[in-house]
N, C-alpha and C positions, 0 to 999 in steps of 0.2 A: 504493500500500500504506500504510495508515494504520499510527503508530507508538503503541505502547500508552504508555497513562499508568493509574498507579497509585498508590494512596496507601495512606498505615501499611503499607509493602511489608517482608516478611519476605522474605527469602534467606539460605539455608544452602550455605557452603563448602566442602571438603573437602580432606584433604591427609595428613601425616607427622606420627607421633608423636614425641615431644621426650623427651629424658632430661636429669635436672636434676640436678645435683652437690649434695652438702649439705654444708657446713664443720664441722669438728669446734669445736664450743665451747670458747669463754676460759675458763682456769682463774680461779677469784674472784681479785678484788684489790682494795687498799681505795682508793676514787675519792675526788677531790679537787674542789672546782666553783669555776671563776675566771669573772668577770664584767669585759666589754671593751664599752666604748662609745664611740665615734667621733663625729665629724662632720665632713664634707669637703666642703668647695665642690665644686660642680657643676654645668655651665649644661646645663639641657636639651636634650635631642638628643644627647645622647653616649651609650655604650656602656658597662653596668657588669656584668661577669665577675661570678661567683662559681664557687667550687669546693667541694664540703662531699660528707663520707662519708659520716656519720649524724649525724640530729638533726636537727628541725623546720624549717622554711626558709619565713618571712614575708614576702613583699617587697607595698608601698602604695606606689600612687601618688600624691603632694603636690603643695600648691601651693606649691612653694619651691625656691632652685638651691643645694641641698645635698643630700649622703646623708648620713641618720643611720644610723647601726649601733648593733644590741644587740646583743650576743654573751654567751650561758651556756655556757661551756666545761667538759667533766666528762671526766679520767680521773684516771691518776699523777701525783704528784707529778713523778717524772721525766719523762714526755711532757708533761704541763706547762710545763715548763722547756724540753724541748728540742722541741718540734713547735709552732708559733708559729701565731698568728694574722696573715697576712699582707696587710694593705692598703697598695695602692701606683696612685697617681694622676698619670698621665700624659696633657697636653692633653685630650681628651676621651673618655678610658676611665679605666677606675677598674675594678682589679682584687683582689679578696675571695678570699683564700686559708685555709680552716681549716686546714689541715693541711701549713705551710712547714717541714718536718724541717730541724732544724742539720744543715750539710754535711759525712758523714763517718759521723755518727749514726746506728745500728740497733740495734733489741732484740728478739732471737731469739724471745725468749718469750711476745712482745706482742704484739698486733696493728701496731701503731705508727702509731695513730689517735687524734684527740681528737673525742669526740661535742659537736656543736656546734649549740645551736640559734639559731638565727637573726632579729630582727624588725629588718628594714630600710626604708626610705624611701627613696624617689628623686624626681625630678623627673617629674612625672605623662607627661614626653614623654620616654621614654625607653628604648633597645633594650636589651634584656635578654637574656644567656649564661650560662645557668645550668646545671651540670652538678653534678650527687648521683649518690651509689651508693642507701641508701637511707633518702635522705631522704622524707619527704612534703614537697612546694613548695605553696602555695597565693602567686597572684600576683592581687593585685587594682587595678583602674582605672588602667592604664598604656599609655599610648600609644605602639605602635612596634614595632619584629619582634622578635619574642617565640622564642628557640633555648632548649627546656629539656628535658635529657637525665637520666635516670635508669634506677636498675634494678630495687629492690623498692617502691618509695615510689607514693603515690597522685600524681597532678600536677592540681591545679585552679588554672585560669585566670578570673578572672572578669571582666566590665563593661573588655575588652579591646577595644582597638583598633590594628588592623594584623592582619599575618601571624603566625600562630604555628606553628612546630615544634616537635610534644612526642613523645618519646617514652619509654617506659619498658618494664620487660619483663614485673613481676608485677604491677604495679600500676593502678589506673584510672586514664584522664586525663576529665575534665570540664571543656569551654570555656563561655567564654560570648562572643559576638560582640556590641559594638554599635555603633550611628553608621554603618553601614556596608550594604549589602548586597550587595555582593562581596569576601566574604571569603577569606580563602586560609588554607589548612588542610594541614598534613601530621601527622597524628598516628596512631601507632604504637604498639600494646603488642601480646605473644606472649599471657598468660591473661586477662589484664586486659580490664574492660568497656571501649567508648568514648562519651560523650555530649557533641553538640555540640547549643547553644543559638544559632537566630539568629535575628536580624529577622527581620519582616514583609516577604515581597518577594524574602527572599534568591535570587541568583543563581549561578548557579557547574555547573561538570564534576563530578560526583560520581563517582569512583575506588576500589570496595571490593575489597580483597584476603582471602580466610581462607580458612582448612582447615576450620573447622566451625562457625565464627562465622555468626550471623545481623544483618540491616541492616534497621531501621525507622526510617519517617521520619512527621512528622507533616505536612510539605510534600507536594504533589504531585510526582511525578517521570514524566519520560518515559526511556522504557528504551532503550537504545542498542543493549549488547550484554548477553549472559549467557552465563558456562559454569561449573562445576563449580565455580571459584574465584575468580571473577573478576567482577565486574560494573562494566557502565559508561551512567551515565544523566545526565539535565541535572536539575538543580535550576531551577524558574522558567523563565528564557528562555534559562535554558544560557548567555546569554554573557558571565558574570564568569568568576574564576580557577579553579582548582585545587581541588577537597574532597577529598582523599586518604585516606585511611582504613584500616589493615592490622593482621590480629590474626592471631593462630595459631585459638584456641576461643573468643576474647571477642568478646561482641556488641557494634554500633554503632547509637545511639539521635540520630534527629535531630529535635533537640523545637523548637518555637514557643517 
């Protein structure tokens, strides 16, 4: 029994409808904007955290064994003071806290957040943990396993190397893979679109999850299984890692 192969393959998903909670908006207040800049030795190959709730999020890979940090910090005068900017560097991780609240500290009235944007540098070999509520992340030319979690924010990865886990819930993620042709992919949004970019060549299990999301690829693929929500096919020769893929209604595009 010969097994299909297809190319620019559409599939559509099917599944449960979602209901989304909306927050009632911050009453005005007059914001304040503090400016933090760092630099912190750092050899290559280590792990650098970051945490942030809202506000833009830069991170470049360098040729150099430090992190530099920009930080534009915008709210109250008193979260200001009392919700800190927290960098704390231990042997080979390096940990980036916007939002380290004094202990004890809370204001009913507030959200009790500081909007924080971000442009950092690291050592171009370096794993990155990065978790936002809803930031947009954009992470360019870094080598090494890539964990970035969020919830409204876009996530784009670009001229990556290694593993990445992204996921987010409303927002798009957009990788780009290179030096590589077995790539390993877990990436995840609920409305959000997904697009993965890889070499020429690439290899790998292709894993699509959705309710009504559809999956094109500009690679050829051979189809494995199919059902209603579920596809499973090889990219290439099938025997690199893991292409994981999962949305609720958002499409996944896998471009050249």
């Amino acid at each position: 029994m010969r097994v299909p192969v297809f190319r620019n393959v559409v599939w559509a998903g099917a599944g449960l409808a979602a209901v989304l909670a909306m927050a009632a908006p911050a009453r005005a207040e007059q914001r304040e904007t503090e400016r933090v800049d760092r630099t912190v030795a750092f050899v290559a190959g280590g792990t650098v955290t970051l945490k942030n709730f809202s506000g833009e999020v830069r991170i470049t890979g360098a040729d150099r064994n430090e992190v530099v940090i920009h930080a534009v910090r915008r709210a109250t005068r008193e979260r200001l003071d009392r919700v800190k900017l927290d960098i704390q560097a231990s042997g080979s991780r390096l940990t980036i806290d916007a939002n380290k609240r004094d202990e004890g500290w809370f204001n009913w009235h507030t959200n009790n957040v500081v909007e924080t944007d971000f442009e950092i540098e690291v050592p171009a070999r370096t794993d990155l943990d990065v978790n936002v509520f809803s930031s947009d992340v954009r992470i360019t030319g870094v080598e090494g396993r890539h964990k970035t979690h969020g919830f409204s924010g876009d996530l784009t990865l670009q001229r990556i190397q290694g593993s990445i886990d992204a996921k987010t819930f409303s927002g798009d993620i957009d990788v780009e893979v290179t030096a590589t042709t077995e790539p390993e992919l877990e990436l995840e949004t609920f409305s959000g679109d997904i697009t993965a970019r890889l070499p020429e060549g690439a290899n790998g299990r292709v894993q699509f999850r959705s309710f009504s999301g559809e999956i094109r690829s500009d690679y050829p693929m051979t189809l494995r299984s199919k059902s209603r929500r579920n596809l499973d096919a090889q990219l290439g020769s099938g025997a690199g890692r893991e292409l994981y893929f999962k949305t609720f209604s958002g499409d996944v595009t896998i471009r050249k």
